[in-house]
C-alpha positions in Angstrom: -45.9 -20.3 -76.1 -45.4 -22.5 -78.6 -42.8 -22.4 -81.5 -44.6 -20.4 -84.4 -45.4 -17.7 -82.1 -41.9 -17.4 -80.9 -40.8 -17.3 -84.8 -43.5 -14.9 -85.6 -42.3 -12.7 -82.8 -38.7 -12.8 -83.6 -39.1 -11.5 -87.5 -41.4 -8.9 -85.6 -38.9 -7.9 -83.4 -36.0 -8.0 -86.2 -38.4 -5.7 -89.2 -39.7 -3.2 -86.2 -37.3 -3.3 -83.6 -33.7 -4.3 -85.2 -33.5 -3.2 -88.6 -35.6 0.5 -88.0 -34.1 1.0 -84.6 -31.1 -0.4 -83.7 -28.2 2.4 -84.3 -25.2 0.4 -82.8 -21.8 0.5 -85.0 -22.3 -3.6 -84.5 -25.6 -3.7 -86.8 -24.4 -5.3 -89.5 -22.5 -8.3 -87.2 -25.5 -8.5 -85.2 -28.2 -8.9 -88.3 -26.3 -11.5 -89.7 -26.4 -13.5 -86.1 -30.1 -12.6 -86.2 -30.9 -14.0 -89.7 -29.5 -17.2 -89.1 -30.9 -17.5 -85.7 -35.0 -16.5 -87.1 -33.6 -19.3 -90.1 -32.5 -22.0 -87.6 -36.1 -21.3 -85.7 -37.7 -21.5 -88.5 -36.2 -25.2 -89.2 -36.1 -26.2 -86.1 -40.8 -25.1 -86.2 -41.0 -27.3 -89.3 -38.8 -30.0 -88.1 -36.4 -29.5 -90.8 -33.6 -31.5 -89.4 -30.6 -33.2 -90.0 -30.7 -35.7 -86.7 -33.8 -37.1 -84.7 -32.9 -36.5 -81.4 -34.9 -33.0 -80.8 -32.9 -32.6 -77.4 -29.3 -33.6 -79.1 -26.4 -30.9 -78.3 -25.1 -30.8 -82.0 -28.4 -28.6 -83.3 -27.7 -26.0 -85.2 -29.6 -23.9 -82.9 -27.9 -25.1 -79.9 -24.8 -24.0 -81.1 -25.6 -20.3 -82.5 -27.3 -19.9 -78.7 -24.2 -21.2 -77.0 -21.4 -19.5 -79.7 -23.4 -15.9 -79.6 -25.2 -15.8 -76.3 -24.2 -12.3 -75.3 -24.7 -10.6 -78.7 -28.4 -13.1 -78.8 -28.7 -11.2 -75.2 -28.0 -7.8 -76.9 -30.5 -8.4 -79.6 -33.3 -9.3 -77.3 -32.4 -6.4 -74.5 -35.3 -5.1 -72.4 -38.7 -6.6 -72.2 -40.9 -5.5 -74.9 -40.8 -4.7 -78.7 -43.2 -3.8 -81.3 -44.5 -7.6 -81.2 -47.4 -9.5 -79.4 -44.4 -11.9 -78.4 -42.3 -10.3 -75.5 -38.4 -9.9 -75.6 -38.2 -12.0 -72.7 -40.2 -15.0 -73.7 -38.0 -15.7 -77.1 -34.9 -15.2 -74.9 -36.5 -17.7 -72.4 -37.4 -20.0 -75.8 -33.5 -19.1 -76.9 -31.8 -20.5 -73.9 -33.7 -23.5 -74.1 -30.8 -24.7 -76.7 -28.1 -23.8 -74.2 -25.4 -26.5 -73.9 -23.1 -27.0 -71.2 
């Protein structure tokens, strides 16, 4: 799936999902990591970058996934959400950034 559809399905999942259904006393922590993760996707789609190397460790992205993997993990829970895009294919797209 390529990298619009991911980003499609992540503001999806945040407006249905996140924002009308998620009741947890972390919502407010957990939107923020959101936002910036659907903004770093969406830079990372357009090629809005700072370095050249697509695959280099200092990405933005790379370092949200790595710095909020379990609350990312939390976000995306389970396997479907109100989007065509399933939970479990942005989390696969998401630790595609992870760095050792």
């Amino acid at each position: 799936m390529n990298g619009n559809a991911i980003l499609k399905g992540m503001i999806e999942t945040y407006q249905n999902d996140f924002m009308y259904g998620y009741t947890g006393e972390d919502k407010e922590e957990l939107r923020l990591i959101f936002l910036e993760l659907i903004v770093e996707v969406t830079r990372y789609v357009n090629n809005y970058r700072y370095c050249s190397n697509k695959d280099c460790p200092c990405s933005p992205i790379a370092l949200l996934v790595k710095r909020y993997e379990e609350k990312i993990n939390k976000i995306f829970a389970g396997g479907f959400g109100l989007s065509e895009v399933p939970l479990g294919v942005i989390r696969q797209f998401l630790n595609e950034f992870k760095t050792e």
